[in-house]
C-alpha positions as CSV (number, residue, x, y, z in Angstrom):
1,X,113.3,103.4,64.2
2,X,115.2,103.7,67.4
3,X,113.7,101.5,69.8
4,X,112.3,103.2,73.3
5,X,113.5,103.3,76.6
6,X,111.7,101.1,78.5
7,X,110.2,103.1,81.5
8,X,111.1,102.2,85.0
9,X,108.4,100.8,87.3
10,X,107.5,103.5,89.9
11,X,109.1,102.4,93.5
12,X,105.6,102.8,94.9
13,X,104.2,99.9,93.1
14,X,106.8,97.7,95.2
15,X,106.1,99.4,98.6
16,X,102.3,98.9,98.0
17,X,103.1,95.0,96.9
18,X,104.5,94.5,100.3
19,X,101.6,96.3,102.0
20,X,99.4,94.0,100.7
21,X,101.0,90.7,102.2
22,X,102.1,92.0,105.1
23,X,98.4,92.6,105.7
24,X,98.5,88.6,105.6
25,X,101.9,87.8,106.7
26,X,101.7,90.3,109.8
27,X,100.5,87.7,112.7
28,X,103.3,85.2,111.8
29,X,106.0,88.8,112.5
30,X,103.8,89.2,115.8
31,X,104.7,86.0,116.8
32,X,108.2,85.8,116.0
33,X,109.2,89.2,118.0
34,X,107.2,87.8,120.7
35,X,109.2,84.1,120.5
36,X,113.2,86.4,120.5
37,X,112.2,88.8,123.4
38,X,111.6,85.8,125.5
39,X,114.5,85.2,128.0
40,X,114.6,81.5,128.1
41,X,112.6,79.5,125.6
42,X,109.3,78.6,127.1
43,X,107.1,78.5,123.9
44,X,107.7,77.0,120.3
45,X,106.0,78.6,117.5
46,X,102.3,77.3,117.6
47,X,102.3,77.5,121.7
48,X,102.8,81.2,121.5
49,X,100.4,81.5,119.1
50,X,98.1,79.8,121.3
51,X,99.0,82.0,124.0
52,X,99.0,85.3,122.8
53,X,95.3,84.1,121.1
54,X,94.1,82.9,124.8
55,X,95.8,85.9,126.9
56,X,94.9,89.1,124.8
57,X,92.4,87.7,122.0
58,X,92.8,87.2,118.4
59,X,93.1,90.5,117.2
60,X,96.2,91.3,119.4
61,X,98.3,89.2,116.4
62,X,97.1,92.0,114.6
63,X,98.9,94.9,117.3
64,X,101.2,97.2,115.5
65,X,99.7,96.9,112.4
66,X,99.8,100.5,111.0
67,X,103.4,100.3,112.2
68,X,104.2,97.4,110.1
69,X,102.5,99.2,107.0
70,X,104.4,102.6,107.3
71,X,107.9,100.1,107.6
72,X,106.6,98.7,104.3
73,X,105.8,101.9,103.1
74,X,109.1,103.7,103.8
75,X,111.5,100.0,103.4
76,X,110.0,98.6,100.5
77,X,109.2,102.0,98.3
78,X,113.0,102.6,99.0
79,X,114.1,99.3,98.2
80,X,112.4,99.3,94.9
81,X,112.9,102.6,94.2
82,X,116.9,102.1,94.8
83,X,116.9,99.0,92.9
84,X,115.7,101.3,89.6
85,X,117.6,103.8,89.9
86,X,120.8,101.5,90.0
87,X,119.5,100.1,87.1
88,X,122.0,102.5,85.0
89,X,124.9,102.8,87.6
90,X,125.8,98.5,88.9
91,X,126.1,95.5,86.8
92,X,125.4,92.8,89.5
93,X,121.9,92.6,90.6
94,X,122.9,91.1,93.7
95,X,124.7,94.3,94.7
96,X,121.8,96.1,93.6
97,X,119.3,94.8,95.5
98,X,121.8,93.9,98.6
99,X,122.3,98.1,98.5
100,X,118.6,98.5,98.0
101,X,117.6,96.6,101.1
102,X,120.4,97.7,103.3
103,X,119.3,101.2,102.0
104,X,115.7,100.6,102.7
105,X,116.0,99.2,106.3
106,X,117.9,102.0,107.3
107,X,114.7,104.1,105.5
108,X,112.5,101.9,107.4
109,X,114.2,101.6,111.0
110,X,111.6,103.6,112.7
111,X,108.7,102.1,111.8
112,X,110.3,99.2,112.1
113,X,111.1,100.1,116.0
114,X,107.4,101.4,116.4
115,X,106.4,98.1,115.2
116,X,108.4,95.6,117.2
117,X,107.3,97.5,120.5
118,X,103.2,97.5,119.9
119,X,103.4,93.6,118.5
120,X,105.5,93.1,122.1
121,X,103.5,95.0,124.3
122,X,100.6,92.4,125.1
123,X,103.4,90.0,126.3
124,X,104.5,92.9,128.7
125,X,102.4,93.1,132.8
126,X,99.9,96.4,132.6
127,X,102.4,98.4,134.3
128,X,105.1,98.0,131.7
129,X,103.1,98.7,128.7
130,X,103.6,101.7,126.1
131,X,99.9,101.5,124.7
132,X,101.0,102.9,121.8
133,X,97.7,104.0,120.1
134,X,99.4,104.0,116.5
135,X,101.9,104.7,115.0
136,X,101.8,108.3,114.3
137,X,101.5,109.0,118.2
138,X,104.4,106.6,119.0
139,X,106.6,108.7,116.7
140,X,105.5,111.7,118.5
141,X,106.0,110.1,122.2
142,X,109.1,108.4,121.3
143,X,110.9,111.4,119.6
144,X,109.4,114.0,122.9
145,X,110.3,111.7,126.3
146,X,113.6,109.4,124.5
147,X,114.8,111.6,121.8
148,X,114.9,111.3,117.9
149,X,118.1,109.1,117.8
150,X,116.1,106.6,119.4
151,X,114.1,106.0,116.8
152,X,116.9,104.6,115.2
153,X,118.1,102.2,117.7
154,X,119.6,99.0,116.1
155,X,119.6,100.2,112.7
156,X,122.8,99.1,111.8
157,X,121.9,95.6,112.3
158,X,118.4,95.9,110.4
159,X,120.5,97.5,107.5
160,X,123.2,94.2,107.8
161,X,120.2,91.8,108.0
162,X,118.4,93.8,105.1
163,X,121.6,92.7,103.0
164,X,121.9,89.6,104.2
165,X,118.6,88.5,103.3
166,X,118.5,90.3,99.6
167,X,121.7,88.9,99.1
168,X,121.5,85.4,100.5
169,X,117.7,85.2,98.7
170,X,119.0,85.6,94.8
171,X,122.4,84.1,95.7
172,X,121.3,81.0,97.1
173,X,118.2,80.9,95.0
174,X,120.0,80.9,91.6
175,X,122.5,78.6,92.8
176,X,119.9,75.6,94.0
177,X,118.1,76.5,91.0
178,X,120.7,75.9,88.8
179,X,122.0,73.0,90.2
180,X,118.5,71.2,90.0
181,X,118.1,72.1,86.3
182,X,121.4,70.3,85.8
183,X,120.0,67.4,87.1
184,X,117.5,64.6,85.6
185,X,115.3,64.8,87.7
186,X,114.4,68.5,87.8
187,X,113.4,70.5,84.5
188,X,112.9,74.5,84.3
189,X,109.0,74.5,85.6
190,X,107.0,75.9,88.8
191,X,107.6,73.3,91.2
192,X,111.6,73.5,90.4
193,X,111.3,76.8,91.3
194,X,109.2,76.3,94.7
195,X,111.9,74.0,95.8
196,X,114.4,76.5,95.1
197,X,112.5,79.1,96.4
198,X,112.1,76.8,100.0
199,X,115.7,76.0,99.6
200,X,117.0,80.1,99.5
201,X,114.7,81.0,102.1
202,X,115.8,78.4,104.3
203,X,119.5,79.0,104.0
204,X,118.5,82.8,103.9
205,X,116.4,82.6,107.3
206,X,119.4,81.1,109.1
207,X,122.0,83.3,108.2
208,X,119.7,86.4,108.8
209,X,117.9,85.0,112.0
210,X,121.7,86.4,114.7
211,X,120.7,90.0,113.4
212,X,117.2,89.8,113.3
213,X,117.1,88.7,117.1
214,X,119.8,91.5,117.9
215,X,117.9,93.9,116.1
216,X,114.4,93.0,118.1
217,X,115.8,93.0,121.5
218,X,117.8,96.4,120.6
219,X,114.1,98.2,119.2
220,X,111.9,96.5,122.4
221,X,114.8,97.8,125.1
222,X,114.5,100.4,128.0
223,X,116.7,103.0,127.6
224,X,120.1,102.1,129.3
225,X,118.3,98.2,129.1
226,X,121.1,96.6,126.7
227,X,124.1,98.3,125.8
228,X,125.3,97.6,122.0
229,X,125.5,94.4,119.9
230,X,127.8,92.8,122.2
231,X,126.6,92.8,124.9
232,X,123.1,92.6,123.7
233,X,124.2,88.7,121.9
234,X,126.3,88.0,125.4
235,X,122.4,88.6,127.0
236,X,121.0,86.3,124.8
237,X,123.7,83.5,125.1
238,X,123.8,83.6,128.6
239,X,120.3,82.4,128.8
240,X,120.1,80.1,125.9
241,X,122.7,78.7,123.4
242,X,120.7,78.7,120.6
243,X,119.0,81.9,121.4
244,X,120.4,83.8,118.3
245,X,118.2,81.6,116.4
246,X,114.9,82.1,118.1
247,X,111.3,82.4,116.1
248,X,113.0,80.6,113.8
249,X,109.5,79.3,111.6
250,X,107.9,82.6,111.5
251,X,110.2,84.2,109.2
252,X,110.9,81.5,107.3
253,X,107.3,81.3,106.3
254,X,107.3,85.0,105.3
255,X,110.7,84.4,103.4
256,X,108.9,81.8,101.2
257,X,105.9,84.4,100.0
258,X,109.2,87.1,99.5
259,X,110.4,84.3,97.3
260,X,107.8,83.1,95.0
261,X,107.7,87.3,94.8
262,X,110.8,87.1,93.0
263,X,109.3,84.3,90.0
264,X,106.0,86.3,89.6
265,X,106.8,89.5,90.6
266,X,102.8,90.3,92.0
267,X,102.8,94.5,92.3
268,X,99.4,96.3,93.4
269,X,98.5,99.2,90.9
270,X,96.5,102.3,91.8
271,X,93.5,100.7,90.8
272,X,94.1,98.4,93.1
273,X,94.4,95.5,90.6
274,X,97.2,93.0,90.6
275,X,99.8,92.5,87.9
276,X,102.3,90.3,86.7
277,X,105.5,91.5,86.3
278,X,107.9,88.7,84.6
279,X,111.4,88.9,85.7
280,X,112.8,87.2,82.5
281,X,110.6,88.8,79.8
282,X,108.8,92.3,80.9
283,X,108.1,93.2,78.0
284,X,105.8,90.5,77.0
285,X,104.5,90.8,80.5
286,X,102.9,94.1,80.1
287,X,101.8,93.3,76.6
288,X,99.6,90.8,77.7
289,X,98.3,92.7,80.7
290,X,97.7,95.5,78.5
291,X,95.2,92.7,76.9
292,X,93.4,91.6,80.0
293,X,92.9,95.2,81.1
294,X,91.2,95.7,77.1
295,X,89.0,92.9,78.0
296,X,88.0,94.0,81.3
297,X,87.2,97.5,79.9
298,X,85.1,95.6,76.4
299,X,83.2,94.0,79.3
300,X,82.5,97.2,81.5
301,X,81.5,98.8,78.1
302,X,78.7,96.0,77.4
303,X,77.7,95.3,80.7
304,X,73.9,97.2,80.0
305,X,73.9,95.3,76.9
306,X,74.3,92.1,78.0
307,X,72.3,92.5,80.1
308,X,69.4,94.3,78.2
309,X,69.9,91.5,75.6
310,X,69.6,88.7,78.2
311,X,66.8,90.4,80.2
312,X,64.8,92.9,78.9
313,X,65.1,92.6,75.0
314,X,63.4,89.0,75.4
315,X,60.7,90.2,77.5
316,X,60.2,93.2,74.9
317,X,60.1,90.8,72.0
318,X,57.7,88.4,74.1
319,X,55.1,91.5,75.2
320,X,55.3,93.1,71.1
321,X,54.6,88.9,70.0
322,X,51.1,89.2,72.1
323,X,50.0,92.5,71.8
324,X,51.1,94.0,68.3
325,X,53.2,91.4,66.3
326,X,53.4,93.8,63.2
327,X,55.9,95.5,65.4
328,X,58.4,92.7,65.9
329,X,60.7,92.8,63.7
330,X,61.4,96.1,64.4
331,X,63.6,95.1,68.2
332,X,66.0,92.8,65.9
């Protein structure tokens, strides 16, 4: 018998991953775009979380939230999706997925505009503020009073970082990888893997961090505000030498959870349970996932047995002992 085609995994599962942990990762993206769009560096990474905490409360790390899940949404869907599809067409997986996530930030750009001017506007005076109420109604605003090509505003360099930091993730990530295998003092376990993982997304962060500032200060601009990429990193320098490489931590943190991602592959299914997906052996994967969903649905189906057996069966059999112990051995 032939053997069959293994089916591709749906894009969506990917785009509804990443909507889960941005849900956790999103304060830490609050306040990096908060740390690039300051001129000159005033706050490091735990004194602008303290002030954005103090000035505008707790929940504001939470501001432009539905933005960042509709960027998930639209970028990671695509990404996946992409990534499938090429299955068939590219051998490397590093062109692949560098397509895929150049592909998918251009998808995404919008949202991802929408998103870096709500988590910005608490920083802003009263006056200045967009009050963007979600998402939905920033698309509408932005698209009626600047026009639809704004909503696109520094997506080239959200594509180019979107490569860079698929690209630079597996490269570097196999690489170190390999390298401490080789070794005696590493073997092919977990914690190889995390320092591997810590490794890529350092390298990964730094080489990604020029466009991702670019990009920020390109989506938070007045119209007329900066005028290209240029001019825009010209801006930047002037104030700070090493502004190119502000909110630096943030993503770095978030590049670590995108990481161990890669190794255990977490997807959210429509019933809104998590799966392993192994990189290395899929098949095997979903065999044994296919087991722990049989055992969750044994135990759903004797649930009211259980618990007839544990509760009410032995107060039965205690009540027929008393009253008409004839009748006993009929419950067994």
């Amino acid at each position: 018998m032939s053997e069959k085609k293994k089916k591709a995994e749906p894009g969506y599962l990917g785009g509804l991953a990443s909507m889960g942990a941005t849900c956790l990762t999103h304060p830490l993206d609050t306040i990096k775009v908060q740390l690039q769009t300051q001129k000159k560096v005033k706050h490091g990474f735990f004194g602008m979380a303290m002030k954005i905490i103090k000035t505008t409360g707790f929940f504001s790390l939470y501001n432009g939230m539905s933005a960042a899940l509709l960027r998930q949404a639209t970028y990671s869907t695509t990404r996946f999706a992409f990534y499938e599809w090429a299955k068939e067409i590219l051998v490397e997986i590093e062109t692949k997925k560098g397509l895929g996530g150049g592909i998918g930030s251009i998808v995404g750009s919008p949202a991802d505009l929408i998103n870096v001017r709500m988590q910005n506007d608490s920083k802003l005076p009263l006056e200045k503020r967009r009050n963007y109420k979600n998402c939905f109604e920033a698309l509408y605003r932005i698209t009626k009073t600047e026009g639809f090509t704004t909503l696109y505003t520094g997506f080239h360099m959200s594509a180019v970082r979107g490569v860079l930091v698929t690209v630079g993730q597996l490269a570097f990530y196999d690489e170190i990888k390999t390298r401490l295998i080789k070794t005696t003092y590493f073997n092919d376990t977990i914690s190889t893997h995390f320092l591997a993982s810590m490794c890529a997304g350092f390298i990964a962060t730094l080489i990604t961090m020029p466009a991702d500032v670019i990009k920020t200060l390109l989506m938070n601009a007045k119209p007329g505000e900066l005028n290209g990429i240029l001019h825009t990193s010209r801006e930047v320098l002037k104030h700070d030498k090493l502004g190119l490489f502000k909110g630096f931590w943030p993503p770095l943190l978030v590049l670590q959870r995108t990481d161990e991602e890669k190794d255990l592959g977490v997807y959210i299914t429509s019933g809104l349970k998590w799966r392993k997906h192994c990189t290395i052996a899929a098949s095997k994967a979903n065999k044994a996932l296919g087991q722990i969903r049989n055992s969750f649905c044994y135990l759903e189906r004797n649930t009211f047995k259980l618990l007839y057996n544990a509760l009410v069966r032995s107060h039965l059999e205690y009540a027929v002992s008393v009253w008409c112990p004839t009748l006993k051995g009929d419950l067994s």
